[in-house]
C-alpha positions as CSV (number, residue, x, y, z in Angstrom):
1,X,27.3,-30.6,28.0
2,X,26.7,-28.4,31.4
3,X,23.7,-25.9,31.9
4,X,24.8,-22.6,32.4
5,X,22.6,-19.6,34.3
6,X,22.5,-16.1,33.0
7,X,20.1,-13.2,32.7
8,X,19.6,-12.1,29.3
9,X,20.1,-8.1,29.6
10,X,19.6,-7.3,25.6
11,X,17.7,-9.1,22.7
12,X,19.5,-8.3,19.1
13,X,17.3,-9.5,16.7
14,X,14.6,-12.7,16.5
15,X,17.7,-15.4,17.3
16,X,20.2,-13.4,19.1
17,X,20.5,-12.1,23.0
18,X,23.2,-11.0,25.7
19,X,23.9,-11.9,29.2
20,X,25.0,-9.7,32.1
21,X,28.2,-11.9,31.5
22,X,28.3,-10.2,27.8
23,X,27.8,-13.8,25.7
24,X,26.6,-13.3,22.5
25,X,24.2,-16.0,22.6
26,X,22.5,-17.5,18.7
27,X,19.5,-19.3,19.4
28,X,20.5,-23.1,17.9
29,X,18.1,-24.6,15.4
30,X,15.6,-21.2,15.3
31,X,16.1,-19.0,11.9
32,X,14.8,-15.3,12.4
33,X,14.2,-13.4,9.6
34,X,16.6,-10.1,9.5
35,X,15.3,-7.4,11.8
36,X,15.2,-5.1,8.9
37,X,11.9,-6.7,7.7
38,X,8.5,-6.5,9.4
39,X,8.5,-10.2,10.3
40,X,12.3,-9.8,11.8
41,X,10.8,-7.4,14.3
42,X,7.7,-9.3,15.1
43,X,10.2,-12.5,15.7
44,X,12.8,-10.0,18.0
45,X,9.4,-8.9,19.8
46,X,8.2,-12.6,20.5
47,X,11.9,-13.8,21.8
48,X,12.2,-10.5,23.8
49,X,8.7,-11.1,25.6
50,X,10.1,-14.9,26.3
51,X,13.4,-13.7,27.7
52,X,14.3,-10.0,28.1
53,X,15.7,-9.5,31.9
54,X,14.9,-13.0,32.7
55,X,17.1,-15.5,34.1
56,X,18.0,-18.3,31.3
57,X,19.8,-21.4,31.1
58,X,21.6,-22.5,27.9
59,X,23.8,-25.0,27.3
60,X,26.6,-24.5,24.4
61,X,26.3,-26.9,21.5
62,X,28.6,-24.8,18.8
63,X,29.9,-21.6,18.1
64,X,29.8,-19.7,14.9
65,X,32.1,-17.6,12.5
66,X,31.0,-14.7,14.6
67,X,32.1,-15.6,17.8
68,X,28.9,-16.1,19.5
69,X,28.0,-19.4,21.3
70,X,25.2,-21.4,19.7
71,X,22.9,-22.9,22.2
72,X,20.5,-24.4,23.5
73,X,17.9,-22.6,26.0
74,X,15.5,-23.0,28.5
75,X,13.1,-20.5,31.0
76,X,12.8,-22.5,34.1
77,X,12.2,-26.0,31.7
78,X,10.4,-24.8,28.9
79,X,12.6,-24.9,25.7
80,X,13.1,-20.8,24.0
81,X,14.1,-22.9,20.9
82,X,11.3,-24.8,20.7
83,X,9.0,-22.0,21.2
84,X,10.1,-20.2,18.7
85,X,10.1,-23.4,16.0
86,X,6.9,-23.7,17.0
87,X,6.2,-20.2,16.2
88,X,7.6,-20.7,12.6
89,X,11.1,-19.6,13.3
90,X,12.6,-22.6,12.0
91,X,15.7,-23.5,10.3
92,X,15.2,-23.3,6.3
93,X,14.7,-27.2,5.2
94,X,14.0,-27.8,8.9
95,X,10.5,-28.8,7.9
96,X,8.8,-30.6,10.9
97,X,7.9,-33.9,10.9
98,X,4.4,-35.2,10.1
C-alpha cells in the first residue's frame, strides 16, 4: 500500500474524518462509541484534538458498505489508530494482548 497526504478539514464522530479532497476516512481497527452518547463525544473530542486541520497520512487497507475508505493513519509517525486503542477505542473482541 502507498501513504497518501491530506489535511483533515472535519471530524464526524470518534472514528470518522474528511479531507480537503472530501474522503470519508474510518479509522481501521478503532471502535467509537455513537456520538449520541456521552462517551461518543468524548472519543470525537480526543480524535479531533489529534487531527482536526492537521495534515495526515493514511494509507487505504479496505473500504466499507458506506463508501468510505478504511485506513490506516499517521501525524507525522505517530499512529491515530493506535492512539486511540490505546485510549480504549478498540475494536469489540479486540482485547489487547497480555
Amino acid at each position: 500500500m502507498v501513504k497518501q497526504v491530506a489535511t483533515c478539514t472535519s471530524v464526524i464522530d470518534g472514528g470518522t474524518f474528511e479531507t480537503n479532497s472530501k474522503l470519508q476516512v474510518r479509522l481501521a481497527r478503532v471502535y467509537a462509541p455513537e456520538i449520541s452518547s456521552p462517551e461518543g463525544v468524548r472519543a470525537r473530542n480526543l480524535l479531533t484534538s489529534m487531527i482536526n486541520r492537521r495534515v495526515v497520512s493514511y494509507e487505504v487497507v479496505a473500504h466499507d458498505d458506506y463508501g468510505r475508505s478504511i485506513c490506516e493513519v499517521w501525524i507525522k509517525n505517530a499512529s491515530v489508530n493506535d492512539s486511540m486503542i490505546a485510549h480504549g477505542y478498540r475494536l469489540p473482541g479486540d482485547e489487547p494482548m497480555g
